[in-house]
C-alpha positions in Angstrom: 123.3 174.1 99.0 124.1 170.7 99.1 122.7 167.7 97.0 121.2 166.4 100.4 119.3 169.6 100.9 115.5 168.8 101.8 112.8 171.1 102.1 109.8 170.5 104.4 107.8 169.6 101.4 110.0 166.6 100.3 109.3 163.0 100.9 112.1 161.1 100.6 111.4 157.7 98.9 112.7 155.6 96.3 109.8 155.8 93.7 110.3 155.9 89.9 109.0 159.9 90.4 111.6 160.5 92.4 114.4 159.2 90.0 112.9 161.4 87.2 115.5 164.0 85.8 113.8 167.6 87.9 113.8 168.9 84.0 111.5 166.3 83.0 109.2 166.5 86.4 109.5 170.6 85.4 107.9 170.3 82.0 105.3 167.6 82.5 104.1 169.7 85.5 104.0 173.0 83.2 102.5 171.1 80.3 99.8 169.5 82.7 99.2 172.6 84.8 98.8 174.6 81.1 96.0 171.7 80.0 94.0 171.9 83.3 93.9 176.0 82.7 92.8 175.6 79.5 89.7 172.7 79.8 86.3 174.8 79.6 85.0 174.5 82.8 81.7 172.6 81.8 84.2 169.5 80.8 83.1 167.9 84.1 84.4 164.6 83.0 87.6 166.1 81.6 88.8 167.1 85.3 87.9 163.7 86.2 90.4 162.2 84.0 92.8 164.9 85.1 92.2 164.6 89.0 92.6 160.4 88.4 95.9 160.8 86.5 97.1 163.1 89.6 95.6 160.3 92.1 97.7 157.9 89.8 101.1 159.6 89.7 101.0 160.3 93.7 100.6 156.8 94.2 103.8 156.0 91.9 105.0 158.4 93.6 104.2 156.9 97.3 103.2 160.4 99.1 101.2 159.8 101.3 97.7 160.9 101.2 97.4 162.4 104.7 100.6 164.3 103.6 99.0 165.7 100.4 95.9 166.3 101.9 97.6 168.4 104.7 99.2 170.0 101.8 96.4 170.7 99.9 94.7 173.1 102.8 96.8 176.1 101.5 93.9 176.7 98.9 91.1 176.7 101.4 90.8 180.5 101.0 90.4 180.7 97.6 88.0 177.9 97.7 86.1 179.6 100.4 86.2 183.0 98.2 85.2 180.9 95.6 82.0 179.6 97.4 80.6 183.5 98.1 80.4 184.2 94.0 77.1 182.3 93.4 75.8 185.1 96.0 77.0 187.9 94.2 77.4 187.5 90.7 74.8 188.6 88.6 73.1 186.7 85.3 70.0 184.1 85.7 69.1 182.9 89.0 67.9 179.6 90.3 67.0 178.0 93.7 70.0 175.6 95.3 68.3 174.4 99.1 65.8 176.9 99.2 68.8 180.3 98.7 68.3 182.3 94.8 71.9 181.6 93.4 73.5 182.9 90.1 74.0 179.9 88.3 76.9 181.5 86.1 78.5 181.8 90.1 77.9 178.4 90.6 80.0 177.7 87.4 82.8 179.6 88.7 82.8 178.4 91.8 83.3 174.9 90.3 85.7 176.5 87.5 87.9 177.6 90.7 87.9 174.2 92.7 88.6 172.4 90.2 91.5 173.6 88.7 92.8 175.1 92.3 92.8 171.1 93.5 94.4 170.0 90.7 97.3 172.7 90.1 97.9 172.5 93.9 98.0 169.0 93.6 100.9 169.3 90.9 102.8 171.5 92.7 103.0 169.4 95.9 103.9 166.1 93.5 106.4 168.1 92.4 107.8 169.4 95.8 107.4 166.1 97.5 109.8 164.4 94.8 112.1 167.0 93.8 115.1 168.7 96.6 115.5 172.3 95.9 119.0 172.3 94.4 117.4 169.4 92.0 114.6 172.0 91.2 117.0 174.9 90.3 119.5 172.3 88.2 116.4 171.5 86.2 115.5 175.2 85.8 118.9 175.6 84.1 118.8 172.9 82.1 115.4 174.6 80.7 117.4 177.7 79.9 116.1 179.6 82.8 118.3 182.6 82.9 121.0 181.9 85.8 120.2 184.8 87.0 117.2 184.2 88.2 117.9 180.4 89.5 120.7 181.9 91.8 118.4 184.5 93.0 116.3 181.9 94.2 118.6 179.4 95.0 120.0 182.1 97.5 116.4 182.9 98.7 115.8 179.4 100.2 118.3 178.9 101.8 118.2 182.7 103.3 114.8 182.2 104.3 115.8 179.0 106.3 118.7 180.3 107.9 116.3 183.5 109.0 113.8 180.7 110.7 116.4 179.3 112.2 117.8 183.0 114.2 114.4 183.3 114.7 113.8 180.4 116.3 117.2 180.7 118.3 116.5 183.9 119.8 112.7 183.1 120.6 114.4 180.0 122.4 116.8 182.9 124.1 113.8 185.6 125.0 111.4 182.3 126.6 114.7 181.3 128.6 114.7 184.8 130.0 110.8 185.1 131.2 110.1 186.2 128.0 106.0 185.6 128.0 104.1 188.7 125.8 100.4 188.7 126.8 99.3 192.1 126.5 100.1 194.9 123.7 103.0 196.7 125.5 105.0 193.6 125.7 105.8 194.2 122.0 108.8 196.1 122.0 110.8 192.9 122.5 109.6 192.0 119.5 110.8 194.9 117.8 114.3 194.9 119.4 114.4 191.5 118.4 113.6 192.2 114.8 116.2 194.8 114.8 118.9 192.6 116.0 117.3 189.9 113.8 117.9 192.3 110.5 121.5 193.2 111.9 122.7 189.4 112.3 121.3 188.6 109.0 123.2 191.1 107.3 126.8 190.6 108.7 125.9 186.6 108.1 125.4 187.5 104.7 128.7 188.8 104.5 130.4 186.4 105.8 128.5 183.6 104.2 129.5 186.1 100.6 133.0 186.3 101.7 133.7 182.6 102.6 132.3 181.8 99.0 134.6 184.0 97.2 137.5 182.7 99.3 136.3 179.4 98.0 136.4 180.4 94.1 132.9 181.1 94.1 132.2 183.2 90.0 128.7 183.6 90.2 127.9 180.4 89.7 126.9 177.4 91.7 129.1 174.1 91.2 127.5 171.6 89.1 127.4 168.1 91.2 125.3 166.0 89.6 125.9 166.0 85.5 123.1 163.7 84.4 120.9 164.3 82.0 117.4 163.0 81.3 117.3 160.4 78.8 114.4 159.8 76.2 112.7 156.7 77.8 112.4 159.6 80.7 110.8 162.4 78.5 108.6 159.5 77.2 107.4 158.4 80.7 106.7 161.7 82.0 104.8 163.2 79.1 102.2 160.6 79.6 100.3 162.8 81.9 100.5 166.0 80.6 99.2 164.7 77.1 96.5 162.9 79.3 95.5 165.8 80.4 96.0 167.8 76.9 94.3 165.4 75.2 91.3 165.7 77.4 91.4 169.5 77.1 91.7 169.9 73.4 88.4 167.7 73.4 86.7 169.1 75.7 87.3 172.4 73.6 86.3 171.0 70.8 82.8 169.5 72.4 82.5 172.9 73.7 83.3 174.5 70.2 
């Protein structure tokens, strides 16, 4: 995995985000993500703060919104499971539109959209301004066991060469009047994820031997060697203790 390796969720820009050391982006999301979990979820204003210091970084960061918004959809399930628990959960009752609603549900339901948004929101700032290899360098400069950061390391970049045959040999099976409409049409599909398991394997082999001819120890090589200085620990703790600050008073209101 090169240094140029993009993932689909990466913008690439120039922005003072992006030039962050990926340790630094790591921990300020963790901190920020841990904050949000924490805020009582009656601290209505607190997620405001939160949501604006999100809104404020993504700008910095110059993603933009339609690309954060398409982003964002992958939590529409649990924000549409969030919106049935005012039917079902039980405690006192009152009248929303005309429908009986629990209004302990309609706490959750907020309690689950709130902090969905904004933890999705951090994790797609973080994607859109980090590269994978720059992700998995910051891991280990966290002290994530390497174990772990080569398991994944290997694991994108398996899953994207997988896509890829898969993509290939759709291309190959449409070139051939492959066109399934009806249910016994599928055992292409299941010769072709058969000979899709087969290729991966013996690729995996290869791609395992060719790295060992190359010196490879169980280890990735180390290409970029800087560290993140203090004026960069500085800058990117300013959100999380935003965001910490605002919970520890909201808990102490609360309290």
């Amino acid at each position: 995995m090169g240094a140029g390796h993009a993932h689909p969720l990466y913008v690439h820009e120039h922005s003072p985000v992006h030039r962050l050391a990926p340790e630094v982006k790591l921990a300020a999301a963790f901190a920020f993500v841990l904050a949000v979990a924490v805020t009582p979820r009656e601290a209505i204003w607190a997620f405001a703060i939160d949501a604006a210091t999100v809104g404020l970084v993504i700008r910095l960061a110059r993603l933009p919104v339609r690309f954060v918004a398409a982003r964002l959809a992958i939590i529409l399930p649990f924000i549409a499971f969030a919106f049935l628990i005012p039917f079902v959960a039980s405690g006192e009752r009152i009248d929303v539109l005309g429908v009986s609603v629990s209004q302990v549900g309609l706490w959750g339901t907020w309690n689950i959209i709130a902090k969905a948004t904004l933890g999705a929101g951090v994790s797609i700032l973080l994607a859109g301004t980090t590269e994978v290899p720059q992700l998995l360098r910051g891991l280990e400069r966290l002290r994530v066991p390497p174990t772990l950061t080569t398991i994944a390391a290997f694991m994108v970049r398996y899953l994207e060469l997988l896509a890829a045959e898969l993509g290939r040999m759709r291309t190959a099976m449409t070139a051939r009047g492959y066109d399934p409409r009806w249910l016994w049409q599928v055992r292409p599909i299941a010769a072709g994820a058969g000979a899709l398991f087969i290729r991966s394997y013996e690729r995996g082999e290869r791609v395992h031997a060719a790295m060992l001819s190359r010196g490879y120890s169980g280890a990735m090589p180390t290409i970029d060697e800087r560290v993140a200085s203090r004026r960069e620990w500085l800058a990117a703790a300013s959100a999380p203790l935003t965001a910490g600050i605002a919970a520890a008073v909201a808990l102490a209101v609360v309290a």
